[in-house]
Structure formats: structure tokens, C-alpha cells
N, C-alpha and C positions, 0 to 999 in steps of 0.2 A: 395564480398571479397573472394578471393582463396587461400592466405596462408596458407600453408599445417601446419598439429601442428605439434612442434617435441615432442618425444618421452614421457616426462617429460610430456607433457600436457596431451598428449592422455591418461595417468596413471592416469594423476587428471579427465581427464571426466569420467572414468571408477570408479574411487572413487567417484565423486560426483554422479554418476545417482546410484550408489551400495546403497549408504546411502539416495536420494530420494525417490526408489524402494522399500526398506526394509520395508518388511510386518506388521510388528510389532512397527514400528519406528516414528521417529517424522516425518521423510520425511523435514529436516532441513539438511542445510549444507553449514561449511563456507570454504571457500579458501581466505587463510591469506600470497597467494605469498608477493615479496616483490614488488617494483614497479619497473615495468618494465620489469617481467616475463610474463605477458600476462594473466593477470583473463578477460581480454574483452574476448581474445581469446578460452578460454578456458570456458567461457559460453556460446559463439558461439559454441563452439561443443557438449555442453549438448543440445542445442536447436535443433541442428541437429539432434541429437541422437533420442530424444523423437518424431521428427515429423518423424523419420522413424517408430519408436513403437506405435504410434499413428495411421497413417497411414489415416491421414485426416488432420483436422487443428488443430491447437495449438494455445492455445488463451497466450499470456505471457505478463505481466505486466513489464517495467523497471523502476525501482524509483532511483529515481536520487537528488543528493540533489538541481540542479537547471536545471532550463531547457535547456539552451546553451550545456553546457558539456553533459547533456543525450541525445540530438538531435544525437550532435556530436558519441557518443556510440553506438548510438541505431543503426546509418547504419554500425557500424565495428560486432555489432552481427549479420547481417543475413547473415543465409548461402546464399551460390552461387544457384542464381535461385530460389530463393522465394522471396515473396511480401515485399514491400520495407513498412521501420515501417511508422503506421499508423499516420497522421495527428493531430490525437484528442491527445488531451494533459490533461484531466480534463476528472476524474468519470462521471460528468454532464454531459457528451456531447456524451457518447459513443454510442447512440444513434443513431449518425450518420454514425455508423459502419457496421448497420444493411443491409445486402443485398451485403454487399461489402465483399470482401476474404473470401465467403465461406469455399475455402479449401485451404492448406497450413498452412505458419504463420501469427498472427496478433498477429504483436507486438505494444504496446504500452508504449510509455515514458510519466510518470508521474512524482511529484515534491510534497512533503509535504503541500506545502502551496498553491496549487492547487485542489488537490484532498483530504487531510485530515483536515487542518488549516483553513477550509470556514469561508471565514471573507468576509464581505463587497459583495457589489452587483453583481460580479463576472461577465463572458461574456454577452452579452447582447444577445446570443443564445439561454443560459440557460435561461434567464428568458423567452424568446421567448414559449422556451418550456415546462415551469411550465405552465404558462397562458393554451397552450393547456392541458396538462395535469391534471388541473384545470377540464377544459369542460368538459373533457371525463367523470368526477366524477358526473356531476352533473345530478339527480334524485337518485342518491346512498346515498354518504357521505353530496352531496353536494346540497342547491337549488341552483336555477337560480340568487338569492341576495346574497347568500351569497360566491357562486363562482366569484361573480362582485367585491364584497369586499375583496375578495384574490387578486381576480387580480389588484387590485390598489397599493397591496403592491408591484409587482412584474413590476409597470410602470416607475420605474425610468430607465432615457433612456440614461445618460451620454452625450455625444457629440449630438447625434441625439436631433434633435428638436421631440417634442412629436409625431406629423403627421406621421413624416418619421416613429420614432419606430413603432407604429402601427402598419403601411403600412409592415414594413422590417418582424417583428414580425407574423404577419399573413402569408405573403410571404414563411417565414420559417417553421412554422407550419403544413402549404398545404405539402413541401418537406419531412416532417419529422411528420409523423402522429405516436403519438405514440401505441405500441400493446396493445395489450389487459392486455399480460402478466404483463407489464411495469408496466399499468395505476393501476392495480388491487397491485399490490406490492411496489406502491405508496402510494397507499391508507391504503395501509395496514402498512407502517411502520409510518405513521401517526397518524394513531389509536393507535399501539400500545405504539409509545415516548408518545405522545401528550392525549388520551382517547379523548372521545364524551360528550358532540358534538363537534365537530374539531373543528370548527370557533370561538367559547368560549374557548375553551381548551390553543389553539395557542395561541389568546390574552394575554391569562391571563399568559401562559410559558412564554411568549417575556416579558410582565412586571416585573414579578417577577425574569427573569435569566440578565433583562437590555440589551435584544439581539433583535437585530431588526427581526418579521416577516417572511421577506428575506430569512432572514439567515439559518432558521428554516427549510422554502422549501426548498432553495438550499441543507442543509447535507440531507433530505428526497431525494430528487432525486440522489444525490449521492450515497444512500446507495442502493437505490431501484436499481440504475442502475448497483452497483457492483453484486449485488444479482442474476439480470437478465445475467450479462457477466463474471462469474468467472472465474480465470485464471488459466491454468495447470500448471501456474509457474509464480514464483514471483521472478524477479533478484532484488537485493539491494546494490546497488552501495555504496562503502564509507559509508554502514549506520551509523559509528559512531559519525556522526554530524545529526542524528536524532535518537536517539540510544534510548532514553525515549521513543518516540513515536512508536518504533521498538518494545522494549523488554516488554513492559506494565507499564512503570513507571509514565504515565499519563493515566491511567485507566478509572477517572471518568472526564475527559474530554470530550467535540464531539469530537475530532481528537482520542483520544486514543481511543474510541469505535468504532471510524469507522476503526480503524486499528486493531482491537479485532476480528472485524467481517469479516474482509480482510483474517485474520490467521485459521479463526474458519472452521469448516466444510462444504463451502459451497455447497462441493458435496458429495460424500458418504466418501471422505476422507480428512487428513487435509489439504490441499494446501501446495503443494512443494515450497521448499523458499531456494533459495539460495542467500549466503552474501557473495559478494568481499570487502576485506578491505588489506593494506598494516600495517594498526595500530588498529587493533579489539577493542581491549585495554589497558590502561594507561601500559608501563612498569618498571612502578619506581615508588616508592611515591614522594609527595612535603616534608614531613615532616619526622624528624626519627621515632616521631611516631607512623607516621601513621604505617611503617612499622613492626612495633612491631603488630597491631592489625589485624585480618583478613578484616576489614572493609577495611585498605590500598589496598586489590585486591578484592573489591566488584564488581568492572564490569566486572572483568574475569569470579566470579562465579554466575554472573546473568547471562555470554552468555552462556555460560556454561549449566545454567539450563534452558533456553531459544532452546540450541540447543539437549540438550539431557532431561530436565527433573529435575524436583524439587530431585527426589533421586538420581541420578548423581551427582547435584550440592554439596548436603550433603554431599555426600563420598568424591568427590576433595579438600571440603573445611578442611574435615578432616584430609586428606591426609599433604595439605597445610599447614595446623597447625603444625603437628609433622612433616615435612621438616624444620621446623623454628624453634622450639624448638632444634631440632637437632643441627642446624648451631648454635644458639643460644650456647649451649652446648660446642660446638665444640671451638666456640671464645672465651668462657669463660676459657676453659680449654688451649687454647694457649696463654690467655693472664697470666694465671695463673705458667705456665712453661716460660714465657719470665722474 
């Protein structure tokens, strides 16, 4: 895509990499255009930007709230002349990334309830490749029984007749042999949700959380494999239709940990994140009085604190207060002279 930016744009890429860059900073930043000014476009030129300061590849994450429309996005951000976004769709699988677009971009469109919301028995790749990654473990974490006994959790085969998964399963496994680094930071966030012995451990979490097994592997490999492929940047499309799982208001959930650990430091700095939205947040209340209380703009001063910081957020809230008091005042006093 070659559309040159105009002028207005170019100002906001120079604004948002100024506030990505900032030494001391959160490395946060939204653009709150209205719709139809162009924030795709205008995060295509952040993306540009940094793989010229880069000057290698650019790993970038785009979350999207469903997969069609971020497909559809994800080719209006690359710039002209880099690798077209990546296939994999799902933390699980990035796996397959491995050996492919060395250098340039590697972009990837992701989906809440693909890569954070792991419910249910998910691709039939991913369990392809817990089973191996299973193997790898065993004389470490794992014996030879009690890696047989994981892997029976990870047999459900969906459409496939049992034979075929195997067959397809091993198939994929030989293509996609996992690293060292992978299998070793598999294991390791295993141990650490989960403690030893792992195969007791698991059992007894999946009983008592009423969560299948499965499930357990699957967020493990998702985590491990965010851990192995962090991203120099994080685009968040529309995130205010995942805005809880965004800003930390589902903390002690797996989805909000694994998007805790997505935000956290998983390099020597925070992960840059940038948010396109046309409606960040609510602009009115539903009730009068809501509006009377500061609660009525609590999702202002959660992005708020979100993008600058718990003592940011305290001062605007402040600020906010006595702007209302004021008008408060003000209406009083003309309703008092009418």
C-alpha cells in the first residue's frame, strides 16, 4: 500500500513514536482520530518508522477484536515492500514463524479469544504440538508414563478420526520440532502456575479450578511462546470492546494474566502499545447522577492511568472534580439570578 500520509498524519507519527521513545515513559499511546481520518494509516507509518530505527526486523503484534476485520487491517499496515502479515493467528502457533522473515516485518493479527480467552480444545496444530513438546520434557519434568498420560489429555482429535490425528500430529511435529529455548520455558511456566510434581499438580488445578487439563497446556504454551517472541509493538484496534482485558480489570483471571505478561517487561523495556479507538471512552453518563459523581468518567481515568500512570491519573481526577464543582457553581449561580 503506497498512500502517501498527509501532513496531519505525518504529525501524529512523529507524536506517537515521540511518546513510544520517551526514555522515562510508559511507551503508551492512543490516537483517538475520529473515523475515517486514517489511524490504520497512521500506524502504518509508526511501523515504518521503527523498522527504519530498527534496522532489522520488527516483530509487531495487531489485536483486533475479531479476526475478519484484523485480516482485512493487517494488509492496509504494511508498508510498501515488506513481508506480507503473517498467517498465524494464535500465541499457540507462533511456532511456526520460526526460520521464516528473518528480517524486516513480522506482523501478526491476533483476536482476544484466540490468543488471551483459551477455552476449549483450540487448533488441532496446537495440541499437535504440546504432545511434542510434551517428549522433549521427558527425563526432566517428565517420565516416559507420565508424558503418555498428558498426552492423552491433548488426543481429542475433532473431525479427524483418531488414526488420521496421530498420523497428521506426528506429521506436524517432524515440521515443527520445538527449540530448546521454547521447550525449556514451557516447562518452566509449568512449574512455576502449576509446582511439582507437574502431573499431580495439573490434576489436582484442573479439579479444583473445574478446567479441563487441556486448557491448562494450551495457556502454558501460549505464554511460553509470547515469552520466546515478544513484540516491538503492540497495535490495539477498537480496544474499547476488550477494554477490561486491556486496562487490567480482569487481573486474577488466565486472560488478564496473560495480557499482564503481554504489557510487562519482556525485554529490557516495557512494550510499546499503541491504541486506535474513534470512542476510547463513554462520553456522557446514562444517569444524572452518575454525572454528579467522579465514578460517572471512571473509564477516562482508568486510560488515563493506564496510559500515563496511577499519579497522572490522580491529578486529572482532581483536576476533573473542581471543573465540576465549578460548573456546578456556575449553574447554581444562574439559576439563582434567573
Amino acid at each position: 500500500m503506497s498512500a502517501e500520509l498527509k501532513q496531519f498524519q505525518k504529525d501524529t507519527v512523529a507524536a506517537v513514536l515521540a511518546g513510544l521513545n520517551r526514555e522515562l515513559g510508559t511507551r503508551r499511546f492512543l490516537v483517538a482520530d475520529e473515523v475515517g481520518l486514517g489511524k490504520t494509516m497512521v500506524a502504518r507509518g509508526v511501523i515504518a518508522a521503527l523498522l527504519k530505527e530498527k534496522r532489522g526486523s520488527l516483530r509487531v503484534f495487531y489485536l483486533a477484536s475479531g479476526g475478519r476485520i484484523g485480516s482485512q487491517n493487517a494488509e492496509r499496515l504494511k508498508p510498501e515492500g515488506e513481508n506480507d502479515p503473517s498467517t498465524v493467528d494464535r500465541l499457540g502457533l507462533m511456532h511456526q514463524q520460526n526460520g521464516k522473515s528473518a528480517g524486516g516485518l513480522q506482523l501478526f493479527t491476533l483476536t482476544p479469544e484466540t490468543s488471551f480467552r483459551i477455552r476449549g480444545p483450540g487448533a488441532w496444530r496446537e495440541r499437535a504440538f504440546l504432545r511434542a513438546l510434551l517428549r522433549s520434557r521427558i527425563g526432566t519434568e517428565l517420565t516416559r508414563s507420565e508424558c503418555r498420560q498428558l498426552e492423552r489429555e491433548c488426543s481429542f482429535h475433532g473431525s479427524m478420526n483418531e488414526e488420521k490425528f496421530k498420523w497428521e500430529a506426528n506429521r506436524y511435529a517432524r515440521k515443527n520440532r520445538p527449540s530448546e529455548e521454547l521447550s525449556k520455558s514451557f516447562a518452566a511456566v509449568l512449574t512455576r502456575r502449576y509446582g511439582a510434581p507437574l502431573v499431580a499438580s495439573l490434576l489436582e488445578h484442573a479439579t479444583r479450578k473445574r478446567v479441563k487439563v487441556l486448557g491448562l497446556l494450551r495457556r502454558a504454551l501460549a505464554e511460553a511462546e509470547l515469552r520466546a517472541n515478544a513484540p516491538d509493538l503492540l497495535i490495539c484496534d477498537e480496544f474499547q470492546k476488550y477494554r477490561d482485558l486491556l486496562l487490567g480489570r480482569a487481573p486474577f483471571t488466565a486472560e488478564g494474566e496473560m495480557m499482564q505478561t503481554l504489557l510487562a517487561r519482556l525485554r529490557r523495556r516495557p512494550t510499546r502499545v499503541l491504541l486506535l479507538s474513534a470512542t476510547p471512552f463513554r462520553l456522557y453518563a446514562e444517569r444524572w447522577q452518575e454525572a454528579l459523581e467522579p465514578a460517572g468518567s471512571r473509564e477516562m481515568f482508568d486510560l488515563i492511568e493506564f496510559l500515563g500512570g496511577q499519579e497522572l491519573a490522580q491529578k486529572a481526577e482532581g483536576l476533573f472534580a473542581k471543573f465540576r464543582s465549578s460548573l456546578q457553581r456556575f449553574a447554581q449561580a444562574a439559576d439563582t439570578a434567573a
